[in-house]
N, C-alpha and C positions, 0 to 999 in steps of 0.2 A: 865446831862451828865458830865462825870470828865476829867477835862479840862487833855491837854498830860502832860509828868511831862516835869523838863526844861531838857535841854541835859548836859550833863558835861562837865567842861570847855573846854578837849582837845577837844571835838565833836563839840566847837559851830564855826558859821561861820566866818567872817571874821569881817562882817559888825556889831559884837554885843561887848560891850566892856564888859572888862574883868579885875577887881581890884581884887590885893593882898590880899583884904580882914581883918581885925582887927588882925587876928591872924598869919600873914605873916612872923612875925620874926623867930618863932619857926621853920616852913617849910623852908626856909630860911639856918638858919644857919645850920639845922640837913643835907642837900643837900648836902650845900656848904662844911662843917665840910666831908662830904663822899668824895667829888669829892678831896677834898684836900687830903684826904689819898692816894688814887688812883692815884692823879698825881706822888706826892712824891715817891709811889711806881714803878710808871714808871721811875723818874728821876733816881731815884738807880738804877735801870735796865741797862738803858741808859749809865750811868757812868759805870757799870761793864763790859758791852761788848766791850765799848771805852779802856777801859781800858787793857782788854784780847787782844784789837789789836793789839796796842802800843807794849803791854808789849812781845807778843807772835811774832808778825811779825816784830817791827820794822821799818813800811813801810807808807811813807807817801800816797801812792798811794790806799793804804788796808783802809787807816782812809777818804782818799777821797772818797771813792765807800762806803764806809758803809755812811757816811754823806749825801752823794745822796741817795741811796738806803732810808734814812730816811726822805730824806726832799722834794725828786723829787716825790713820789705818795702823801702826801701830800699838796702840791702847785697844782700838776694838778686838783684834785679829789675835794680841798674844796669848788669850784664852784656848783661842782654835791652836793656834804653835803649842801651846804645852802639853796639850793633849795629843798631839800628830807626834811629838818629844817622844811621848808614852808609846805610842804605839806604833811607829816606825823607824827603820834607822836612822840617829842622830847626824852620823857621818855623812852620808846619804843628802839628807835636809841643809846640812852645813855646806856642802858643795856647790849644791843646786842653788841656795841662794847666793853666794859669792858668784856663781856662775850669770844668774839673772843680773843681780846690781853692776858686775862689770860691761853687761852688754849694754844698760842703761847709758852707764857715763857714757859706754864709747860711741853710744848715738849723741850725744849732747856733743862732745870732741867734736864731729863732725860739722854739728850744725855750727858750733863758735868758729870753728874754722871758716865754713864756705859762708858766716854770716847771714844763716839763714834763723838762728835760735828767736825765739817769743817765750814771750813770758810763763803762755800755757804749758813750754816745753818742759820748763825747769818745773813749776809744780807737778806736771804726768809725774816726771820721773822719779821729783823729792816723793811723791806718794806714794812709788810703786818703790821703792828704798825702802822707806817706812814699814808698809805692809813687809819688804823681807824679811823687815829688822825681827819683827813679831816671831819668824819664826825661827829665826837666827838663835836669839838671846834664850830662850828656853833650851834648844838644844845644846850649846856651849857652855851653860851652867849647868845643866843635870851633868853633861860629859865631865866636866870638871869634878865633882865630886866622884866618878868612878874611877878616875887617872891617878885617885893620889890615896894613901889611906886616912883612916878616919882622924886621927891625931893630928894629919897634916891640912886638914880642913879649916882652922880659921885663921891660918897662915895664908893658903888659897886664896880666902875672899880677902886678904888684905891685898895681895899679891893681884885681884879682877881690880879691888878698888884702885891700887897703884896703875893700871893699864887705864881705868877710865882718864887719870888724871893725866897719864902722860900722852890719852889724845888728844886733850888740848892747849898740854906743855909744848908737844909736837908739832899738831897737828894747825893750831894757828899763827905760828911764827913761819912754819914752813910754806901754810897756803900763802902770808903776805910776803916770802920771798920770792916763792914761783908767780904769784902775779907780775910782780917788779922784773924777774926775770925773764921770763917768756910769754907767750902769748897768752892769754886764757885758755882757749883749746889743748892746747900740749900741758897748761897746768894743770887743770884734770886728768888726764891720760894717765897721769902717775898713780891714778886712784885703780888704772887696770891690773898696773905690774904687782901692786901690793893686794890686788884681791886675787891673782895669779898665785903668789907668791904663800897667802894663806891655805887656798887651797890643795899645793903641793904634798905638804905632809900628812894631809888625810888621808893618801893611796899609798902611802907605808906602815900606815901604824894603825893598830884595831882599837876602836874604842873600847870596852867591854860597857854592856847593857843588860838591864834587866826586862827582858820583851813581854810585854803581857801576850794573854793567847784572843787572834784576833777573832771579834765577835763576827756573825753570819748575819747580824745586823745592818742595814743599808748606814752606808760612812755618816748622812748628814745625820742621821738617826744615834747613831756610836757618838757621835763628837756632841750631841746637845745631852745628852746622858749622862757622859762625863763631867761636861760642862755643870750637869743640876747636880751631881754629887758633889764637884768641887765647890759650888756655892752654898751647898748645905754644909758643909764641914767646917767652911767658916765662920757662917752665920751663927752656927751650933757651939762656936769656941769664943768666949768672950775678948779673949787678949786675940785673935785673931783679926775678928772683924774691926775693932779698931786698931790695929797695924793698916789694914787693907784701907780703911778710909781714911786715913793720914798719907799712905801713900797714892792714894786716888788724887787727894789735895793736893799735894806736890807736884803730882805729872802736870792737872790741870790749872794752876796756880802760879807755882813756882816756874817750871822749868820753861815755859814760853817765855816771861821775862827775859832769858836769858838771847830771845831771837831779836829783840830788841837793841843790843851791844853795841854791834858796827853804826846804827844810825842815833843811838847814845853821845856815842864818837864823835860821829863827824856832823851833825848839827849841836851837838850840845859844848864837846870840847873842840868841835875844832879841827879835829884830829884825823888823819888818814889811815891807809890798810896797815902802818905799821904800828899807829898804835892801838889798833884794834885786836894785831898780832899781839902786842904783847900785854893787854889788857888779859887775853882769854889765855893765854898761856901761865901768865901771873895766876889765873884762878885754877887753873889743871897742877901746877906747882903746888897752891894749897892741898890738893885733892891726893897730891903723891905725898906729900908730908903726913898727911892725917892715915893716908893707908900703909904708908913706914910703921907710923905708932902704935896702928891695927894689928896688922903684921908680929910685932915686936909685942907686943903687951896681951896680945890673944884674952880679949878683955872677959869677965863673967857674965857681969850686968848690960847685959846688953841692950834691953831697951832703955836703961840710963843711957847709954850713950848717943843711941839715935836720937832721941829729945833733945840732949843737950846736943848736940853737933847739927841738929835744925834748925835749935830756936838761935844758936850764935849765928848760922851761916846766914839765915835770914835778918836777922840782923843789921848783918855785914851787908848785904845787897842793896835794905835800905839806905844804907849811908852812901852807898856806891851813886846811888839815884840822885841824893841829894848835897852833897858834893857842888860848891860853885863854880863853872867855868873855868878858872883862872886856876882850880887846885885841880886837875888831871890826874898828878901822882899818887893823891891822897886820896882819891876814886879808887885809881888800880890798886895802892894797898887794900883799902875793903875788899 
């Protein structure tokens, strides 16, 4: 009798382990080399529509609702992503959003083109961006830790931290060139080839996954269940839940500041898409310097380091803020 064959790795359970395998680097970098085009393509995105706000309305209130409208379905939604991570294929979810967010821009292309876009158009879209992102980013970090083995793991995250930083070493020098060079419309467009271009190597290479086995449970029912176990597991771990409510502060805190930049710029210094470009590429340079050291130093204490690389980068922002007119460069250094 011929024994079953085994199952492939996204199909096996939970309980069966699952190695990278000898030949992991290659799977590995060809992935990781795609998702980094694809972010980078989204960062240019990001930068040009920020940029159209600024430039076009003038309004601080325009760059706050668009910054929510990006950040607010995202925070709600990666809860539901990381559980959907668990329970369905990664690769799968990774595709399917690449495949949403490109058809997004390419309706936006269209509209800048035939000059039909409104303001409500760019937030539908930054929204429904946002909401992919949620489930994007969980599925691309569980994958990444099964791509590589255990040892090579906080080489990894220096290695994601390096990629955030070089989407906006990239990604806003490049959006303020493609403005100056072409249209608006075709300067988005490039946001399609690179989330093309992400998606390609996901139909050669298997991720491997640990599947749990699916409940007989109604979905909305499976995902709030989830959802109450994961919240008790933190609640229930002291150094958890203050991780979680530090990083809660941040997203809602911190990180909008930073949708503030381009009108920083240009009513505060004065200054146009290029030095907006290279304000935010300046801080994505920091961001690859510090995940170099990450990288290289594969640190132990690692909540020392998050506190101290908070409390200077915050810091640093203040000064950014406060910064006269007349000193620009002494801005972009902070």
């Amino acid at each position: 009798m011929k024994s079953k064959p085994d199952k492939l790795p996204e199909e096996r359970p939970l309980t069966e382990t699952i190695l990278p395998g000898t030949n992991w680097q290659k799977r590995y970098w060809f992935i990781f080399s795609g998702q980094a085009l694809s972010i980078i393509g989204s960062a240019l995105t990001q930068f040009v529509l920020m940029w159209w706000i600024a430039d076009t309305t003038g309004s601080v209130g325009n760059l706050a609702v668009a910054g929510t409208v990006a950040l607010l379905p995202q925070a709600l939604l990666s809860p539901v992503g990381g559980v959907m991570a668990d329970r369905y294929s990664r690769k799968v979810i990774m595709i399917l959003v690449d495949v949403i967010s490109a058809f997004c821009v390419a309706l936006l292309v269209i509209l800048f083109l035939t000059d039909y876009v409104e303001l409500w158009h760019i937030y539908l879209m930054m929204g429904i961006r946002g909401a992919m992102q949620a489930f994007q980013s969980p599925a691309v970090e569980a994958s990444s830790a099964m791509l590589v083995p255990e040892d090579f793991l906080p080489r990894a995250a220096g290695l994601n931290q390096i990629l955030m930083g070089a989407t906006l070493v990239a990604g806003a020098p490049l959006g303020a060139l493609a403005i100056t060079a072409m249209p608006l419309g075709w300067a988005l467009s490039i946001d399609v080839f690179t989330a093309l271009l992400g998606i390609v190597p996901l139909f050669f290479f298997t991720i491997p996954q640990f599947m749990k086995e699916k409940s007989k449970a109604p979905f909305l029912r499976e995902i709030i269940s989830e959802l109450g176990e994961g919240i008790a597991l933190v609640w229930k771990d002291s150094g958890l839940k203050r991780l979680f409510l530090l990083l809660g502060g941040i997203v809602l805190v911190i990180m909008p500041t930073f949708t503030f930049v381009p009108l920083l710029v240009k009513e505060h210094f004065k200054g146009g898409v290029e030095e907006v470009g290279l304000m935010e590429g300046l801080a994505g340079a920091g961001m690859v310097a510090g995940g170099i050291l990450v990288t290289i130093m594969a640190p132990k204490r690692k909540m020392t380091w998050i506190l101290t690389g908070l409390g200077l980068s915050c810091f640093a922002v203040s000064l950014t803020a406060l910064m006269p007119a007349n000193l620009f460069w002494t801005a972009a250094f902070w």
